[in-house]
C-alpha positions in Angstrom: 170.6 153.4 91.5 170.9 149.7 93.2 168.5 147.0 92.4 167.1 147.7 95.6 166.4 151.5 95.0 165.3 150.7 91.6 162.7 148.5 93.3 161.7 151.0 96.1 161.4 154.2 94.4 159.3 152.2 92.1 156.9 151.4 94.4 156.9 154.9 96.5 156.1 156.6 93.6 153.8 154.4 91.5 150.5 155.8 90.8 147.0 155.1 89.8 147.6 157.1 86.7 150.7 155.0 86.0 148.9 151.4 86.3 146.9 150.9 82.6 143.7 149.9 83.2 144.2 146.3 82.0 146.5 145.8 84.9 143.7 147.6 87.1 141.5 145.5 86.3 143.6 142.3 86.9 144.3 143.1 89.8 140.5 143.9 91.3 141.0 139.8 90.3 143.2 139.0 92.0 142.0 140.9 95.1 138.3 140.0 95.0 139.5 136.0 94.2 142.0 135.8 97.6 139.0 137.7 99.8 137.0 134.9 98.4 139.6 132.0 99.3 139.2 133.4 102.7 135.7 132.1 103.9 136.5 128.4 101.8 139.5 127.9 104.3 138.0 129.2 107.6 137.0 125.6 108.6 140.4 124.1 108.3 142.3 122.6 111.3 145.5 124.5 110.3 143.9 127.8 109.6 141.6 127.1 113.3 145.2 126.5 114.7 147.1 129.3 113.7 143.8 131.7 114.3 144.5 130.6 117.8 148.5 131.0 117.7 147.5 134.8 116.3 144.8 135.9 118.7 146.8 134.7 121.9 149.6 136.8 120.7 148.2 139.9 120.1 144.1 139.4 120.1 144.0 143.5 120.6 143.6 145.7 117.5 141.3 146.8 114.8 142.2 144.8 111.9 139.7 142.1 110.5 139.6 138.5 110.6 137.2 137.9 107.7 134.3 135.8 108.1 134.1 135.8 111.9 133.0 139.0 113.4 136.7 139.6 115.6 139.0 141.4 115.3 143.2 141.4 116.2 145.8 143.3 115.8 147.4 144.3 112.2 150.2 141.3 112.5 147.8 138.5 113.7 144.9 139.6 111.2 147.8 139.0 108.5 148.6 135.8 109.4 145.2 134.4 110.4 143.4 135.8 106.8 146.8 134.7 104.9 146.8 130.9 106.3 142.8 130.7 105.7 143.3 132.3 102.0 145.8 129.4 101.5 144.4 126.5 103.3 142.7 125.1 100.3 145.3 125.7 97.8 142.3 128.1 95.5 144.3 131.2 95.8 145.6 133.0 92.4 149.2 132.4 91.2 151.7 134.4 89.6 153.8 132.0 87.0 156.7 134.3 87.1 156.8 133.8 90.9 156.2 129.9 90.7 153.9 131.0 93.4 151.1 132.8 95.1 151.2 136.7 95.5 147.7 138.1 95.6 147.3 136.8 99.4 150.5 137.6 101.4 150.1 141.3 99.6 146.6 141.7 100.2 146.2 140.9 103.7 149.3 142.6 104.7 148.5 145.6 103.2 144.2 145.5 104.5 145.3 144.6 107.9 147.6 147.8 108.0 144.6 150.5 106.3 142.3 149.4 109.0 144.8 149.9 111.5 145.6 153.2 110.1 144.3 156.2 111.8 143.1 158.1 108.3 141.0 156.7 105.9 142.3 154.7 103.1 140.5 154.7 99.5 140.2 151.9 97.4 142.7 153.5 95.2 145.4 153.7 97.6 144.7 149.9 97.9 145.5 149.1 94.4 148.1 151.3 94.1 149.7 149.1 97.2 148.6 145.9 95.6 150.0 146.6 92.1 153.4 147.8 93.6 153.8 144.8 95.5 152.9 142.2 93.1 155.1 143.8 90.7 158.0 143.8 92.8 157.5 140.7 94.2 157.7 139.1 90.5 160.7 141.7 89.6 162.4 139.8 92.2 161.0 136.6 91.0 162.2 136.8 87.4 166.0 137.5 88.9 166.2 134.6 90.6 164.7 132.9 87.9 163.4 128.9 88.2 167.0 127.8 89.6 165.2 129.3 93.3 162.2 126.9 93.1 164.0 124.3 91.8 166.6 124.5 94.6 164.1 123.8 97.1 162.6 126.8 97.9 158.6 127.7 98.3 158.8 130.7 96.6 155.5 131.6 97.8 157.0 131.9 101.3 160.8 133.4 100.8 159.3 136.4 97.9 155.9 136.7 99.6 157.8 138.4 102.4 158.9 140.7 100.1 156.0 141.7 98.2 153.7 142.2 101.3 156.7 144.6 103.0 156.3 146.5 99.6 152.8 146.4 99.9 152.3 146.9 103.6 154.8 149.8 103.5 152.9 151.7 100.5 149.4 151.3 102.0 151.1 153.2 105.3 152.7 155.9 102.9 156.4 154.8 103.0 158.8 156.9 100.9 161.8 154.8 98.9 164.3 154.7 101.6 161.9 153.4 103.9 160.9 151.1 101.6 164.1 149.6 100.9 164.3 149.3 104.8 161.5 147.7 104.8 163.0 145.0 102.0 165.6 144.3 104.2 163.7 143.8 107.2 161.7 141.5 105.3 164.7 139.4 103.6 166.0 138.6 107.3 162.7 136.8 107.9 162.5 135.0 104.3 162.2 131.1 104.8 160.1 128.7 103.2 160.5 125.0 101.9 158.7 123.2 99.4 159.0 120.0 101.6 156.0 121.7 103.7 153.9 121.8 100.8 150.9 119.7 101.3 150.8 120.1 104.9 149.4 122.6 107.7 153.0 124.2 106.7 152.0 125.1 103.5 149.0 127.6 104.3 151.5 129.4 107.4 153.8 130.3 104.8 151.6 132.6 103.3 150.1 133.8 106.6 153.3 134.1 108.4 154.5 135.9 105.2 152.0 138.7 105.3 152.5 138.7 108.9 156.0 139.3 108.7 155.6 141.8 105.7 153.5 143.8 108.6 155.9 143.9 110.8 158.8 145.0 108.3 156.5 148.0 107.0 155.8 148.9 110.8 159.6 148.6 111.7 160.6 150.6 108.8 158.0 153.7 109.4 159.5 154.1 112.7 162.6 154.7 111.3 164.2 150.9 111.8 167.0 150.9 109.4 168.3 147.6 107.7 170.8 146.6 104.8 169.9 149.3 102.2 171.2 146.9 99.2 169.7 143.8 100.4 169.4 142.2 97.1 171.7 142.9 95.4 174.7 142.6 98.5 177.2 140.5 98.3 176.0 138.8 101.1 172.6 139.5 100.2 169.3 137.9 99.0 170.5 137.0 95.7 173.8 134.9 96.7 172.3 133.8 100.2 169.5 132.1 97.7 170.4 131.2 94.7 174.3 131.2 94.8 176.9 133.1 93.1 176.3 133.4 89.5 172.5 131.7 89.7 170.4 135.3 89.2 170.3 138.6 87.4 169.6 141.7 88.8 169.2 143.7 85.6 165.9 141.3 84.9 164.9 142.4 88.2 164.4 146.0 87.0 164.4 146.0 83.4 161.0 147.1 82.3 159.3 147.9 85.4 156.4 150.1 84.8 156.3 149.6 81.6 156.0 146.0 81.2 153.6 144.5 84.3 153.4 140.4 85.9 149.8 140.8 86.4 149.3 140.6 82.6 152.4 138.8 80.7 153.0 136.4 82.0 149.4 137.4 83.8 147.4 136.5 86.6 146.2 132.8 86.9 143.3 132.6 89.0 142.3 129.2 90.0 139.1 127.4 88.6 140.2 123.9 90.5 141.0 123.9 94.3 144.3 121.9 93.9 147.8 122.4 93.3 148.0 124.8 89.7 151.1 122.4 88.4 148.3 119.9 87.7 145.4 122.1 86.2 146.8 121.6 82.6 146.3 118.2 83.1 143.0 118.3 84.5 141.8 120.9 81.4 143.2 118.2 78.9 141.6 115.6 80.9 138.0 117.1 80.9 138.6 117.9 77.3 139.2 114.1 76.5 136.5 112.9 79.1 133.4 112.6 76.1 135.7 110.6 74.0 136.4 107.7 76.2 134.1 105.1 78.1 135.3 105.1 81.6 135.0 101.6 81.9 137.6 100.9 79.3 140.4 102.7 80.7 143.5 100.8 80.8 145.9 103.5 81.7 146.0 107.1 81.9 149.7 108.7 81.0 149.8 112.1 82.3 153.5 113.6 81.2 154.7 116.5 82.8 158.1 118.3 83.8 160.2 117.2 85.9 159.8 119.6 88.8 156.1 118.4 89.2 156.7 114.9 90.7 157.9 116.7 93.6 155.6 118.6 94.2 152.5 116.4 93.3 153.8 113.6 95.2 151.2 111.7 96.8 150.3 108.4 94.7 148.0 107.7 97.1 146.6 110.7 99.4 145.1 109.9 102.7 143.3 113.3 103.6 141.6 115.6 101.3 144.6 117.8 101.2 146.8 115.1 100.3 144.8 114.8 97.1 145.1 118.5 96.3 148.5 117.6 95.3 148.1 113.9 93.9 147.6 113.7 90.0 146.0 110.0 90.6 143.4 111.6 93.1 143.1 115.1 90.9 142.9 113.2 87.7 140.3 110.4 88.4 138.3 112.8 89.9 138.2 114.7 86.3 137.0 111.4 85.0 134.4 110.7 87.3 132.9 113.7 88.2 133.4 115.5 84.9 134.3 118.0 87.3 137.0 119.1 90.1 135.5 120.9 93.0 136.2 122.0 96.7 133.3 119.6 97.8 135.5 116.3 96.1 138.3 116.7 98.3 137.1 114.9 101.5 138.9 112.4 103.6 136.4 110.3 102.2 136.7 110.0 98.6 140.5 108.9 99.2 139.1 105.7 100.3 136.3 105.0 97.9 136.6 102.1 95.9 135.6 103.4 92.6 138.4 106.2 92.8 141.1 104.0 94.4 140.4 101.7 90.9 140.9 104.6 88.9 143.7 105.9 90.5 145.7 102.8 90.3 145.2 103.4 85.9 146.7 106.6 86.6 150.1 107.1 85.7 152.4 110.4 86.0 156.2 110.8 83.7 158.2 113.3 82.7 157.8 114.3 79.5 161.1 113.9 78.0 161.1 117.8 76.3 160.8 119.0 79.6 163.2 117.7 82.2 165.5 120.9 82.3 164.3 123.4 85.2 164.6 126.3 82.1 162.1 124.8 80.3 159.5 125.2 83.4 158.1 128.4 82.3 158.8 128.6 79.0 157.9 125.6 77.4 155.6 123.8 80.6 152.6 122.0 79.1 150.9 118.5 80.8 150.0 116.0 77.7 147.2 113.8 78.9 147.3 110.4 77.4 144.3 107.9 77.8 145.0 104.0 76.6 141.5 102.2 75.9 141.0 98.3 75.6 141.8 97.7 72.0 145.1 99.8 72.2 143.0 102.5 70.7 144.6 106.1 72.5 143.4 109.4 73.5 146.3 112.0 74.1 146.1 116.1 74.4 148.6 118.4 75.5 147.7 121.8 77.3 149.9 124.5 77.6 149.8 126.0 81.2 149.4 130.0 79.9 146.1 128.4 78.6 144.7 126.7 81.4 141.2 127.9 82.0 142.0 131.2 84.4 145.2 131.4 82.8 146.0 134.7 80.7 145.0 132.3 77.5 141.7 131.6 78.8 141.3 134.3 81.8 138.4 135.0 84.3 136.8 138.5 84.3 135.2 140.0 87.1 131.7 138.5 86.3 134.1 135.2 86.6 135.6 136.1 89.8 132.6 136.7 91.3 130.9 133.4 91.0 134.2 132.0 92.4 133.8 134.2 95.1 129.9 133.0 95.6 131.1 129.7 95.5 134.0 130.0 98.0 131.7 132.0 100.7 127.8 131.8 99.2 127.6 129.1 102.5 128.9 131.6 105.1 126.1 132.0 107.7 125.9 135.8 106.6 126.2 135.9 102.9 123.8 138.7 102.3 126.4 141.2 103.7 129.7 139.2 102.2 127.7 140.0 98.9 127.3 143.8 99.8 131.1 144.0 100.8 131.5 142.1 97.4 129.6 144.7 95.4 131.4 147.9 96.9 134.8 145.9 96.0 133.8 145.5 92.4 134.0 149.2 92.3 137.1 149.5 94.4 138.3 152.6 92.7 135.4 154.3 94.1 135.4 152.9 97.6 136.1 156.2 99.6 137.2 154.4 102.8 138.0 150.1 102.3 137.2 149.5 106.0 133.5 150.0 105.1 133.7 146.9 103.0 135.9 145.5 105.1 133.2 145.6 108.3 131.0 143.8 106.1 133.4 141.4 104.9 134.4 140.9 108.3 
């Protein structure tokens, strides 16, 4: 078979029985921590805007729009609950993807079972879930860090691909249509990482579930695309990453046996900011009781080189600006002994006391990692802290042991004060926390549009 029928049959024919428990349980994680990033981003001007965009395009249907009582049609409930998940960069990662999965899977795949005419169980659900994270991140590790590095936001180009896979399973796709539905979603593929940390940056995963609807839709009415999209000459391999930049046997070796969601594993977010800067803030917090704030000369924080771009405001001037600023991230660490949602404000880029701190704050490439191969396998942040006296602080965290990381991972229990913390404000928490208890069972949840209505 093709790299794209390896993929497909993969997912048409996964099972529950086939997905080890660990991996079952990592990825209730992942689903119950993107529901939760839902009602955190609801609020935001970007996610109000392209709520808007969705519900004058298609405002008729029976799919949910979490958190606000409406509902829209299967495409616009994608895109409205994928940009909200997003908004507030606190959705869950997947290292191998350099990006975020969980949500343009999840809400692809949700919107479709409650469009669906039959009930769909909670095991269905994972089994969608699993198969497209896994061949989302099969992709992923074929293209390898050259794709990220090149420019692309690999959350939005392979997101379209993992919620197709997803979308299409939940609807009960066999292989071919699968792989129809891969190459309906590789014509609508786009995403830059210029966009990221702007109202861009949450549509890419909305508009990527979105679009992953409408290739699973396509393909079940017998819509017929490129059957070796991938792997083509022409295809999504070459078109990406150039001739000779990939390999397609990574893309299938081991699948179903070895699984993303546990090596290189989930990484569920315990700070709402960009994840390339989390190592820094856990060695940060770590140093925080050795130092004396006020005799702070400089903080060094070393990282590799495809961070700068990425963390690139020096000097934020909105809350989300500071998501992805290691001066703003950093100091706040310092200060607060803490980095929550409720520190990035508009505000606090403009207070005095963090604006003197930032100005201490200092971020290089370490010189062991300035080679885009080293990204993954070697990617640490070492946090240095100079003190009057030339006395110095310095630790170095890996990024597979951030805190949420698969070093130091969050279990349900875990999730679920994330989840209290994202939505515990929400105007009708009682029944977000019945629709969280039914989901904490998922592989008893006869029907998910019952926890679905109350999430909703």
């Amino acid at each position: 078979m093709t790299t794209t029928a390896r993929l497909a049959h993969f997912a048409a024919t996964l099972s529950i029985s086939d997905i080890p428990p660990a991996v079952r349980q990592r990825a209730l994680v992942a689903i119950i921590d993107a529901l939760g990033t839902v009602y955190a981003g609801l609020d935001e001007t970007s996610v109000q805007l392209v709520r808007a965009q969705a519900l004058r395009e298609a405002a008729a249907g029976r799919s949910s729009l979490l958190g606000l009582d409406l509902t829209a049609s299967p495409g616009a409930a994608a895109l409205a609950n994928g940009a909200a998940a997003h908004a507030l960069d606190f959705d869950n990662i997947s290292l191998t993807v350099s990006g975020f999965v969980a949500s343009p899977c999840l809400f692809a795949l949700l919107a479709l079972a409650e469009a669906s005419q039959q009930a769909v169980s909670g095991t269905q659900v994972l089994e969608a879930f699993v198969a497209g994270w896994e061949v989302e991140a099969a992709i992923a590790a074929g293209l390898g860090v050259d794709h990220y590095a090149r420019g692309w936001h690999s959350t939005a180009t392979l997101g379209h691909f993992g919620a197709a896979v997803a979308g299409a399973r939940v609807i009960g796709l066999d292989a071919e249509r699968i792989r129809s539905a891969l190459g309906i979603a590789a014509s609508e593929a786009s995403g830059l990482r210029t966009m990221i940390g702007n109202m861009t940056n949450p549509f890419h995963v909305g508009k990527a579930a979105r679009n992953g609807v409408t290739a699973a839709l396509l393909a079940a009415d017998g819509f017929q695309a490129e059957p070796d999209v991938i792997e083509h000459s022409h295809g999504v391999a070459v078109a990406f990453n150039g001739k000779g930049n990939f390999d397609l046997e990574a893309m299938t070796s081991g699948l179903g046996s070895r699984w993303d969601l546990l090596d290189p594993g989930l990484v569920v977010k315990v700070y709402p900011c960009c994840g390339l800067i989390h190592s820094g803030i856990d060695a940060t917090l770590a140093l925080r009781p050795q130092v004396d704030i006020g005799e702070i000369e400089q903080v060094i924080v070393a990282v590799h080189a495809l961070v700068p771009p990425t963390m690139k405001f020096p000097r934020p001037r909105t809350g989300y600006e500071a998501k992805f600023s290691t001066p703003f991230c950093i100091a706040t660490a310092l200060l607060e002994g803490a980095v929550r949602l409720e520190h990035f404000t508009d505000a606090r880029t403009l207070d005095p006391a963090m604006l003197a701190l930032m100005d201490r704050v200092t971020m290089v490439v370490h010189p062991s990692l300035t080679e885009p191969s080293t990204f993954l396998t070697q990617e640490f942040t070492e946090v240095t802290v100079r003190l009057r006296g030339d006395s110095a602080r310095t630790l170095r965290v890996d990024r597979i042991d951030n805190l949420g990381s698969r070093g130091r991972p969050l279990d349900v229990e875990g999730i679920a004060r994330k989840f209290h913390d994202c939505a515990g404000r929400h105007p009708r928490w009682q029944r977000l926390h019945e629709g969280l208890t039914m989901l904490r069972e998922l592989e008893h949840v006869e029907d998910i549009r019952i926890p679905l209505e109350l999430l909703r």
